[in-house]
C-alpha positions in Angstrom: 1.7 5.7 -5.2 0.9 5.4 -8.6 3.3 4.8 -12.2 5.5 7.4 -13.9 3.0 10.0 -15.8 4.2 7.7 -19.0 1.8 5.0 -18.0 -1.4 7.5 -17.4 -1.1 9.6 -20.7 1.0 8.9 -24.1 3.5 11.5 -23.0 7.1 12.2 -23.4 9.2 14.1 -21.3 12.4 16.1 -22.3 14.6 17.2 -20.2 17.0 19.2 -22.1 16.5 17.2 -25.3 17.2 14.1 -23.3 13.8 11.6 -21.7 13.2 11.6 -17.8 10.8 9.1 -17.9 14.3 6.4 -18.6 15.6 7.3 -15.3 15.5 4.0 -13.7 13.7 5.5 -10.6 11.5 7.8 -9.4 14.0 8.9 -6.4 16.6 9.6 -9.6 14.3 11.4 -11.7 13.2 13.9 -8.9 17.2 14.8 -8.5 17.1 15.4 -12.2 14.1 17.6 -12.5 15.2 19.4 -9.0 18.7 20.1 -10.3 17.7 22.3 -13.1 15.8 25.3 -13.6 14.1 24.7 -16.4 12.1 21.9 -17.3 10.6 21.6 -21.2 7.7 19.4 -21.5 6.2 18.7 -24.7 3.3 16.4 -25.3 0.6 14.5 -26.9 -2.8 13.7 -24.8 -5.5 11.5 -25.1 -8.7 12.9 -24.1 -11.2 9.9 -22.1 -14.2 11.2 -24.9 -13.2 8.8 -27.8 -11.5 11.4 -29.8 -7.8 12.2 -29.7 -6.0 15.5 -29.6 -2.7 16.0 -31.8 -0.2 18.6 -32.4 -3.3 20.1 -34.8 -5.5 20.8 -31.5 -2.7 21.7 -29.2 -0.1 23.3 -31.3 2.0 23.7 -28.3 0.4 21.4 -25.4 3.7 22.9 -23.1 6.8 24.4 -22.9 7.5 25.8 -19.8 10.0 27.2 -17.2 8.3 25.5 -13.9 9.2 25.6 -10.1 9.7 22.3 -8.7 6.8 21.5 -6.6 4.1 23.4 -8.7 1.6 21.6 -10.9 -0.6 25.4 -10.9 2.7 26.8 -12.5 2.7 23.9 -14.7 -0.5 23.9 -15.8 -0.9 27.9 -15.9 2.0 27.8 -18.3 0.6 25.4 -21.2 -0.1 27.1 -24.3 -3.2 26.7 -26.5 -4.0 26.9 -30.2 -6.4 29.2 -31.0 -8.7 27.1 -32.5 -9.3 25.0 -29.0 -12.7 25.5 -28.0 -13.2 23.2 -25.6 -12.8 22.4 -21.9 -11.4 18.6 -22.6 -8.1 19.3 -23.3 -7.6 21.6 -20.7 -9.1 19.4 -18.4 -6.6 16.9 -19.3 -3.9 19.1 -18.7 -4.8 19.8 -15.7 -4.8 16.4 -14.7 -1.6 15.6 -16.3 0.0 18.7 -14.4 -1.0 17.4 -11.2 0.3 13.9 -11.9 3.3 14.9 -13.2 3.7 17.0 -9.9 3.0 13.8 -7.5 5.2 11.7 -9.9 8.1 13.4 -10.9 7.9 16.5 -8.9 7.2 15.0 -5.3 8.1 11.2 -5.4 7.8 10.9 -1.7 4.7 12.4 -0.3 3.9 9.3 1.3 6.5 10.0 3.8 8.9 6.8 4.1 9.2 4.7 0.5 5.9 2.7 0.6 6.9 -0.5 2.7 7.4 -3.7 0.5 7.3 -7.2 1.3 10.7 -8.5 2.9 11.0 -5.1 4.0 11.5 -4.8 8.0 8.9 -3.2 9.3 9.5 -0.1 10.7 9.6 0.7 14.4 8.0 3.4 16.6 6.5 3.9 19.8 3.2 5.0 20.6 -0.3 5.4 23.1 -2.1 2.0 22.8 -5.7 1.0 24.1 -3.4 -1.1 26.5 -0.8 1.3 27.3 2.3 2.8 25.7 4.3 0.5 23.5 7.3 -0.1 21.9 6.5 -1.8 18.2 9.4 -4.4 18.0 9.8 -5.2 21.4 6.2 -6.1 21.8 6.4 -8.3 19.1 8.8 -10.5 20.6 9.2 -13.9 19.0 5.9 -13.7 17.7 4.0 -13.2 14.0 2.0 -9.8 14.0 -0.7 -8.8 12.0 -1.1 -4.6 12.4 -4.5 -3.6 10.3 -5.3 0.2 10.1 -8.4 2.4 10.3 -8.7 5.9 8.9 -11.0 7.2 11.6 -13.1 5.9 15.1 -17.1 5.4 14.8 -16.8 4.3 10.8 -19.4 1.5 9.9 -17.2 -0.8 8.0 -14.4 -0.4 10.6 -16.4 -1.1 13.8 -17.7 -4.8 11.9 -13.9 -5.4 11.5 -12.9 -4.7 14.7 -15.6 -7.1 16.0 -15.0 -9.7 13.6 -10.8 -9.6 15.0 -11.9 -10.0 18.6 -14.2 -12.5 17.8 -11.6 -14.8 16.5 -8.7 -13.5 18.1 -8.6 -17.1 19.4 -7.3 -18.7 16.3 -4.7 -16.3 16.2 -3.3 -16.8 19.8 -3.2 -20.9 18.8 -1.0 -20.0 16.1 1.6 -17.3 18.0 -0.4 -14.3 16.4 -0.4 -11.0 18.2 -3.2 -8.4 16.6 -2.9 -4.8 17.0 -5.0 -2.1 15.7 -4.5 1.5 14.1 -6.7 4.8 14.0 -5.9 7.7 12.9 -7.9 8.8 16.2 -6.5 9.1 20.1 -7.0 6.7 22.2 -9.7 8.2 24.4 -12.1 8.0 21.2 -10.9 4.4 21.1 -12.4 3.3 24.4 -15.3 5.5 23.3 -15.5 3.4 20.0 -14.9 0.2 21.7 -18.2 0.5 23.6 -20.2 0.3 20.0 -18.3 -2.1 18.6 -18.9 -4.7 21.9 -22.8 -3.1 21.3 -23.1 -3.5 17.6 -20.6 -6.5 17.3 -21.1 -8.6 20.3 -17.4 -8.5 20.8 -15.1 -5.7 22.4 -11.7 -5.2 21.0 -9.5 -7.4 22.7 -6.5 -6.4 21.6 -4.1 -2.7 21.5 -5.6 -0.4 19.0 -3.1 2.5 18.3 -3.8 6.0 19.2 -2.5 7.6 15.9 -3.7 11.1 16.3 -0.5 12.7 15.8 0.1 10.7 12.2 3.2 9.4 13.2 3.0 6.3 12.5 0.8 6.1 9.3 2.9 8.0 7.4 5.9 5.7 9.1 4.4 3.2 6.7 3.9 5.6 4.0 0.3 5.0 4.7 -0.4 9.1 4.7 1.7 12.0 2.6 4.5 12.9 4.7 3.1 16.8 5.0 -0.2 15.8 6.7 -0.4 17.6 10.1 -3.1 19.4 11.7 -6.0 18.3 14.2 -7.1 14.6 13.8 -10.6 15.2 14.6 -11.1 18.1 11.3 -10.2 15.0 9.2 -12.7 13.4 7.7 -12.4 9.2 6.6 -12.1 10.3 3.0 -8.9 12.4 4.0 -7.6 9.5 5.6 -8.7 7.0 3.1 -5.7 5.3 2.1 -4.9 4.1 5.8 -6.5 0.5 4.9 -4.1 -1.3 4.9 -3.2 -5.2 6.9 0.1 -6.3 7.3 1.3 -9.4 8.9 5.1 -9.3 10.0 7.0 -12.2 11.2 8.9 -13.1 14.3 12.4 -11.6 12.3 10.3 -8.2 12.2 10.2 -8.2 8.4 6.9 -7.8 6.2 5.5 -11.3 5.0 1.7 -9.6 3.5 0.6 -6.2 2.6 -3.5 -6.3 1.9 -4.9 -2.7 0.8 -8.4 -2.4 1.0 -10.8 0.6 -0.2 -13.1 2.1 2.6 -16.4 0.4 0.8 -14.9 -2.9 1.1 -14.1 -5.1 4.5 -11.5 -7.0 4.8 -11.9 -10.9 4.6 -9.7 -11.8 7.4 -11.0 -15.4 7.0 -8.4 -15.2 4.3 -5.9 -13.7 6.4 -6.2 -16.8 9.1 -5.5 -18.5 5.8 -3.0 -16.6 4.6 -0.3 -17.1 7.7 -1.0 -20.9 7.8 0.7 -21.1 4.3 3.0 -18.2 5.7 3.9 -20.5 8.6 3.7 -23.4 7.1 6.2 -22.1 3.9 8.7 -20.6 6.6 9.3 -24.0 8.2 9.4 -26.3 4.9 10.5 -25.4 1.6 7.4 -26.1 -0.2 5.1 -23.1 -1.5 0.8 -23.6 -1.1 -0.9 -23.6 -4.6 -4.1 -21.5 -5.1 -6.9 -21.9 -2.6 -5.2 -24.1 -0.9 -6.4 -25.2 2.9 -4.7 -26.3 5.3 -3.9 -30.2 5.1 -4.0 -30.0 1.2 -1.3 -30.8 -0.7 1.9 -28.6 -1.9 4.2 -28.2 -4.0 7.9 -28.4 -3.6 9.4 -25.4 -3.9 11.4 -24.6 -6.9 14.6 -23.7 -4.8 14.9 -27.1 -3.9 16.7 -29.7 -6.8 15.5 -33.2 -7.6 18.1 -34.7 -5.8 17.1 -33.4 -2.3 13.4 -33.7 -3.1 14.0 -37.2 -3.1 16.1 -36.9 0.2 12.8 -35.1 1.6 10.0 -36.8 -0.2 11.6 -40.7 -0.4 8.0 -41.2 -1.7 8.1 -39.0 -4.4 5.9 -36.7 -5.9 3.0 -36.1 -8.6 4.8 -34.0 -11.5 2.3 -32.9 -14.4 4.6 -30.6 -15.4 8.8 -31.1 -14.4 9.1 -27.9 -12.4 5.1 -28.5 -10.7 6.0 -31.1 -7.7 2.9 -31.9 -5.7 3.8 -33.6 -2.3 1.3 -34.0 0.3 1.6 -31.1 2.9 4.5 -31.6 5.4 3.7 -32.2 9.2 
């Protein structure tokens, strides 16, 4: 979700006299805003056409009783100077209305908090390609990575999905388990799975989720928490933001969030990469610097002092810099 409105447009916010935007969180400034009545707003925009607009162009840009919830009450409520004869700066109160409304107004569309790293993943059951599962008990004492799809029979998705079967092999070796999403059931799955083998040369040979019902994407904050309906009316744009990879550890806790646009497919090259530093980091206290491979060296990590470096590495280490200690890569 994105920043406070503060970051989007040079706006303050008053509040009684007093700024919202200083609440130190988005949770905090929704009780705020929901526990009065009235909420005066009062500010200066910036419109994206090289000119700027000042209290000369918009005498009053707002001041206004709104419901919580409404950006069309918001927006329907700002007052213009007469002499504005153009549709800019009401363009650009529109837009501000309707991020002040998904900032300040509705801080959790996306369902649960967005997950973080270090977060434990959430669990859930649900329909698989392979049956009905429970999330945390599948996992078992293995590393996970769950990647998501916003809809079956989508070009970018169906290379991705034969790319992960392909080298599903490399994950097994290293105690990976792969699991798919789609915001599909999982009838259209096996459906879909038939032109990915086609197209790919590769079935999926792992669980993809039959996520019809939502459940679980907005579990992960991946969809706005009032998205319901019939999956099929959906269309990939709706379901857009479900792009997401996230590789979770044995301990059930988030280790990697990758977001990805719909245009774009995901490099899980870089994601085989990624958990050999994530494995390798978890067992040693040393940290991989950037593009690093596995079998290059490290660096220590900075939690660990001088004196037990030298317990570790009795051979020592390349320093350029005091707190950059490069050690060749533990075994």
């Amino acid at each position: 979700m994105a920043g406070p409105v503060k970051h989007l447009f040079p706006a303050k916010f008053y509040l009684h006299r007093r700024p919202v935007t200083h609440c130190p969180t988005r949770a905090q400034r929704y009780d705020t805003l929901r526990s009065t009545s009235v909420v005066r707003v009062r500010s200066l925009f910036s419109i994206e056409t090289g000119r700027s607009t000042n209290n000369s162009t918009l005498q009053r840009s707002c001041d206004a009783t709104i419901p919580p919830g409404s950006a069309i009450a918001l927006t329907s409520a700002l007052h213009f100077d007469g002499s504005v004869k153009e549709i800019a700066p009401a363009f650009a109160m529109l837009t501000f209305a309707r991020a002040f409304e998904r900032n300040l107004l509705q801080p959790n569309r996306g369902g649960k908090e967005s997950m973080k790293i270090g977060d434990t993943a959430p669990d859930f059951e649900a329909e698989t390609s392979q049956g009905r599962i429970r999330f945390h008990d599948w996992i078992g004492d293995s590393w996970v990575i769950l990647f998501s799809h916003p809809k079956d029979f989508t070009p970018v998705c169906t290379t991705e999905l034969g790319y992960m079967a392909k080298i599903k092999p490399e994950f097994d070796r290293r105690n990976v388990k792969i699991i798919g999403l789609s915001v599909d059931s999982t009838g259209d799955h096996q459906g879909w799975a038939k032109d990915i083998e086609e197209t790919q040369g590769h079935a999926p040979n792992y669980p993809i989720i039959g996520d019809a019902d939502f459940k679980v994407s907005k579990l992960y904050g991946m969809l706005p928490a009032d998205v319901a309906g019939d999956a099929k009316k959906r269309t990939p744009a709706d379901n857009a933001t479900v792009r997401n990879v996230y590789v979770i550890g044995p301990d059930k806790r988030i280790k990697l969030i990758l977001v990805y646009p719909m245009t774009t497919g995901r490099n899980f090259d870089e994601v085989v990469r990624v958990i050999d530093s994530l494995q390798l980091t978890a067992k040693h206290q040393v940290a991989t610097p950037v593009n690093w491979k596995p079998g290059e060296d490290v660096i220590i990590a900075g939690s660990v002092s001088d004196d037990e470096a030298k317990k570790r590495y009795p051979q020592g280490w390349k320093a350029p810099k005091p707190y950059i200690r490069i050690v060749p890569q533990p075994q």
